[in-house]
C-alpha positions, 0 to 999 in steps of 0.5 A: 129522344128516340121513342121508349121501349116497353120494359122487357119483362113484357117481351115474350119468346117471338121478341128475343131478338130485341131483348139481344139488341137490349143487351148488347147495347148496354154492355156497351155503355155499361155492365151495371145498367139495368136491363128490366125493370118491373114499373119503369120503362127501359128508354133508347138514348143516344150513345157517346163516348168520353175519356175517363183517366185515359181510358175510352169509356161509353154513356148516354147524352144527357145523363149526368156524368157520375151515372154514366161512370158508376154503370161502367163500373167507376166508383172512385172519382177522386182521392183527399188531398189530405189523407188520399182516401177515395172519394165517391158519390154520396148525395147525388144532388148537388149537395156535397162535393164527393163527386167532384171531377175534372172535366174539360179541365174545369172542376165539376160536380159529376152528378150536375154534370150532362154527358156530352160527346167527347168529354175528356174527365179525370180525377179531381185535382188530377189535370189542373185548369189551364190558363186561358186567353185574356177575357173580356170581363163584363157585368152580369146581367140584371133583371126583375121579376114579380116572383122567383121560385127556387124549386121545381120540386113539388111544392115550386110547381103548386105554387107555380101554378097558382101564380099562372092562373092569374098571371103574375110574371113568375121565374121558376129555377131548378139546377136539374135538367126536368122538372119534379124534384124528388117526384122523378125518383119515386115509382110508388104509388103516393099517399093522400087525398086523391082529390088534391094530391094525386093519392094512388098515382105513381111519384114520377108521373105526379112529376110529370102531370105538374110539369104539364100543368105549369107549361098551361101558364105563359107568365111562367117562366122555367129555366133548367139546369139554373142554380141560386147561389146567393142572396144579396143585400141589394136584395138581388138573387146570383143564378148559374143558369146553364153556365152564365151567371145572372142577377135577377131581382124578385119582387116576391121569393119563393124558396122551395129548394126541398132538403138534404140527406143527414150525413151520420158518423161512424168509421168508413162512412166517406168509403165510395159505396155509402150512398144518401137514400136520395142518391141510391134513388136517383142511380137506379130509378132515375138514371137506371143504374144497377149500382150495387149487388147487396145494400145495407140501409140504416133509418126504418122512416119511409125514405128508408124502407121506400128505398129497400122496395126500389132497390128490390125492383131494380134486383138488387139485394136488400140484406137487411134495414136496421132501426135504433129506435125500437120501431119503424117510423114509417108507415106500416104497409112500406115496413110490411111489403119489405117482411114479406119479401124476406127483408130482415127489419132489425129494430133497436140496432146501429151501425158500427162500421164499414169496411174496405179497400176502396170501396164498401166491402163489409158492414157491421151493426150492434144492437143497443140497450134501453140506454142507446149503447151497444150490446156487446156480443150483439154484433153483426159483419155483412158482406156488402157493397153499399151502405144506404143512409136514410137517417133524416133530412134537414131543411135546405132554408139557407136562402130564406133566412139571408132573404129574411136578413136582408129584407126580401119579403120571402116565403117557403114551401115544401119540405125547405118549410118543413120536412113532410111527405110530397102530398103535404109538399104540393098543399103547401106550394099551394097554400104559399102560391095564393099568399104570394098572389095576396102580399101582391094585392090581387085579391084570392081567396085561402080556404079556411080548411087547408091548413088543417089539411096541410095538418092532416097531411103531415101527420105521423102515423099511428097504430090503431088495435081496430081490424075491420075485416069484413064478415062476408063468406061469399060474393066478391069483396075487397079486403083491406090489410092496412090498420095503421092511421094514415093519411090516405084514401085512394081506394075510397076515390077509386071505387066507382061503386061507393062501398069504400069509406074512411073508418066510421067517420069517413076520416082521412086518415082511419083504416078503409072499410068495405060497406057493401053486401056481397052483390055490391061488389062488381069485382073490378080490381080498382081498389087492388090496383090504386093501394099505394101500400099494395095492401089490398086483396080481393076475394071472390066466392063467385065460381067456387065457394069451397076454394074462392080466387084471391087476387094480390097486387104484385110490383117485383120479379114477374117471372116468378109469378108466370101462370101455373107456377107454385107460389107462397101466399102470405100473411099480414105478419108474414108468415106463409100460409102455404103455396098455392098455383097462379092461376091467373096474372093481368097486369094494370098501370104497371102493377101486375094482379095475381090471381090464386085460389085458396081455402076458404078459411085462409083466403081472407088472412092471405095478404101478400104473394111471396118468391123468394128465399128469407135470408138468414142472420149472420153468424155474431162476433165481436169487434170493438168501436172506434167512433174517434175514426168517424169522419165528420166534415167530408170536404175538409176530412175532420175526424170526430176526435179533432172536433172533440179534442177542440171543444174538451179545450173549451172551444164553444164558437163554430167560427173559432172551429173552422180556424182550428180545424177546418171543419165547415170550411170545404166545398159543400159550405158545411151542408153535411157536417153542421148538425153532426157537428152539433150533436158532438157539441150536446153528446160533450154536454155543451147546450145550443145556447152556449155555441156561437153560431157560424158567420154564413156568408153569401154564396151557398153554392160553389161557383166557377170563379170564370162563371162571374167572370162572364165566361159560359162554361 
């Protein structure tokens, strides 16, 4: 890897020349790479070449091969066999088989895929294997190991860590090519403790730290780009480790294999262009793949509305988030920076339909009543090009359960336990990690408090009426612009001063308050700059009482915020205040502070710094629903009405479905549709303990047949 180079919004006029270079290179290897980005740095990698359907395209080494073709601009990576419908990348994460390709005339997912030189890819299906020369069939290699851990996510290497320290032989797996699980997607600041899970610290350099950490310990062994795939009744593990299948035999399983995305049915919703959140994050803050123009995202939950704040940073349009329920259920300062930088947040609205040839071209959205059902005259036609859905998670437990089956003592962790935030995510590796060291006889002590920390953690948030602000006129002094209970305290740990508690009872999660006097405060930014919600404002009476200076966290379009410039100052509820002249703009761990004067009788209301136009509703028109076209089982292309039509002739056995209707019978092994399938199951009015589950069978994850064949692809 060659050395990085600084995010080119850092150049100025002498570096021209470099920013050229920047930008012949990537026209090169992409018209859709981002060229700049406000927090991440812009990487120099080696470039190659492959075949894509004949033609001579451009990438880098190492990328996966579905971002090397979306940032040339290739967004159709197959079609159904059975209708020819265009397929495309929908989770990015090994989950699904939307982006399976041909490659070396192997099917592969595109998105597990690392680019190599020479590369020849075609559409799936398109070039069909070839037969090869007689193989030398062997046994898969067998081994055993105290602990194995499937996960390098966050709560993998907690427990990884635990394990280290006292060193148990320890085997943590991963199917990407680095460690972090969803760390490596988040450039946010995350929430918490900031003694415990790094709260007012960057996701992907919380990825990062963790990675490091468990390269301390040599009992731990990591091995990348490693698949499970199974779980036996000889309570072996299958593992696909860079092309080789292994059979290891653990002791002890840790199943942190995280979640996935919810799929949601509605007509249009397998068009190239409807992403997973998971998806969009990983194009665009991962791979640095400018994937779309203007996105649409459904699901107001902090995955939704974290979404919208990268797509914004990496200059892509947000034209609006919507929400069925009537309020975002994310954390209030996520839904807050979205407003105030003209996102329109429409709550008590769904999704309807999508629109296009082959690609997303329109969206349309409704309103719905009390009732959840829609409005008529209510809906609402968007130009876009991209649909994000971040409608909600679910387990990825398959393993644990077969494990439980099969009598391996297995324990989970993460969200693959429940679905929470990272800072809950590490606690609970943590927490796991020691129970691990117990069931092995070594003799470590579980702090009484940490599961009620775990607790605390995985809080929801709540509103509370209670608005501290301080009453001082002069000095200097924080202002805090967040009143919601959330778990959080980075800017009491980042106040090296001490005048920053957690409400009255210093609790976690009660809104922070400034305790100083007005010569407490040292006007040291650290607060501003650690506020994972960016919401924390400083104001400093010192030089001039009448119109004191007032200094806002800043993470998006820096240009716009140049010294000098004429900006809106926000509210809270995001109204503008008036514009006012930037008189200075610092920049700290990758978040820029901006610095205005303002009247002293707005300067403690002025929550945010705002550049951008509001973008107005389109124009209402009618148009009616056709649910019965929504595709339920993407593999297989089963439409809601097949499964409806099956379960109004009295079907109520999953495994009599399948056969009707081959609904859970694709590649994924029904990771996508089984819970729509389900919902359909209880809106026709059939409860859960009427339906007879599925038969899961072992293998979870497709697998070329040569991979046990003991062939090395």
């Amino acid at each position: 890897m060659l050395s990085p180079i600084k995010p080119t919004f850092f150049l100025n006029k002498k570096n021209n020349s470099l920013l050229q270079s920047n930008f012949n290179r990537f026209i090169k290897t992409g018209a859709k790479r981002i060229l700049e980005h406000p927090v991440l740095e812009i990487p120099q990698r080696k470039e190659v070449s492959f075949q894509w359907n004949g033609k001579i395209l451009y990438g880098y080494e190492g990328e996966m091969l579905s971002s090397a073709l979306i940032a040339n601009g290739e967004d159709i990576f197959g079609f159904h066999y059975k209708d020819k419908s265009p397929q495309g990348i929908f989770c990015a994460n090994g989950q699904c088989s939307q982006c399976m390709v041909t490659c070396n005339g192997v099917p592969v997912k595109s998105c597990m895929t690392p680019l190599k030189e020479g590369m020849v890819v075609n559409y799936a299906a398109q070039v069909l294997p070839e037969f090869r020369e007689k193989l030398n069939l062997k046994d898969a290699p067998k081994s055993e190991i105290d602990v194995l851990i499937i996960g390098g996510g966050p709560s993998g290497l907690s427990a990884a860590c635990e394990l280290g320290k006292k060193g148990v032989k320890t085997l943590l797996i991963d199917d990407k090519d680095r460690l972090g699980g969803k760390l490596v997607l988040q450039t946010h600041k995350f929430f918490g403790s900031s003694e415990e899970c790094y709260a007012g610290t960057r996701g992907y350099k919380i990825g990062g730290i963790l990675t490091k950490e468990v390269e301390k310990y040599s009992s731990v062994q990591v091995a990348l780009n490693s698949t499970a795939v199974a779980v036996f009744s000889d309570k072996y593990v299958g593992i696909v480790s860079n092309g080789e299948y292994k059979l290891v035999k653990p002791k002890k399983l840790l199943v942190a294999a995280g979640a996935r995305e919810k799929f949601l049915s509605f007509p249009g919703n397998t068009l190239p262009g409807v992403y997973g959140a998971g998806a969009f994050q990983t194009l665009v803050n991962r791979d640095l793949v400018r994937s779309s123009n203007k996105v649409l995202i459904v699901g107001g939950g902090n995955v939704g509305l974290i979404g919208g704040y990268h797509a914004i940073q990496a200059g892509i349009e947000v034209v609006c988030l919507i929400e069925a329920m009537d309020h975002c259920g994310g954390y209030k300062v996520h839904e807050d920076k979205l407003r105030r930088l003209g996102v329109p947040i429409l709550t008590r609205h769904t999704i309807v339909g999508v629109t296009g040839k082959d690609h997303v071209e329109k969206c349309t959205i409704a309103q719905l009543d009390n009732n959840w059902k829609i409005i008529p005259g209510t809906y609402k036609t968007y130009d876009v090009d991209t649909v994000l859905l971040a409608v909600g998670l679910e387990e990825c437990k398959e393993f644990y359960k077969k494990a439980q089956n099969y009598g391996i003592d297995v324990f989970s962790a993460g969200d693959a336990q429940e679905i929470a935030e990272a800072s809950a995510a590490m606690f609970t590796g943590k927490i796991e990690g020691r129970k691990i060291l117990k069931s092995l006889g070594i003799d470590i002590e579980i702090p009484e408090d940490w599961d009620e920390k775990v607790k605390v953690l995985k809080s929801k948030p709540k509103d509370t009426d209670e608005k501290h602000i301080t009453e001082l006129t002069e000095g200097v002094f924080p202002v805090f612009h967040c009143h919601q209970e959330i778990p959080c305290n980075a800017c009491v740990a980042g106040c090296s001063l001490g005048n920053i508690s957690m409400g009255e009872e210093n609790d976690i999660k009660d809104p922070p308050i400034f305790r100083g006097d007005c010569d407490d405060c040292n006007g040291c930014l650290r607060c501003v700059t650690v506020c994972p919600g960016l919401a924390v404002t400083l104001v400093d009476f010192r030089e001039d009482a009448e119109f004191p200076t007032v200094t806002f966290p800043y993470e998006v379009w820096r240009k716009d915020v140049e010294i000098g410039k004429m900006v809106p100052i926000m509210d809270e509820a995001g109204l503008m205040l008036g514009k006012f002249k930037v008189e200075n703009v610092q920049q700290r761990e990758r978040t820029l502070l901006v610095s205005v004067k303002l009247p002293k009788d707005i300067a403690k209301k002025a929550a945010s710094v705002f550049t951008r136009e509001i973008k107005q509703i389109p124009d209402l028109y009618e148009k009616s629903k056709f649910p019965d076209e929504s595709i339920v089982c993407r593999c297989e292309r089963v439409s809601a009405k097949e499964i409806r039509d099956s379960i109004r002739l009295g079907v109520t056995d999953m495994n009599q479905l399948k056969a009707a209707t081959r609904a859970c019978m694709g590649a994924c092994g029904s990771k996508t549709c089984f819970s729509t399938i389900k919902r359909i199951f209880r809106e026709e009015g059939i409860p859960n303990d009427r339906i007879t589950d599925r038969v899961e069978r072992p293998l979870f994850v497709e697998v070329p047949l040569g991979a046990f064949a003991g062939m090395n692809l």
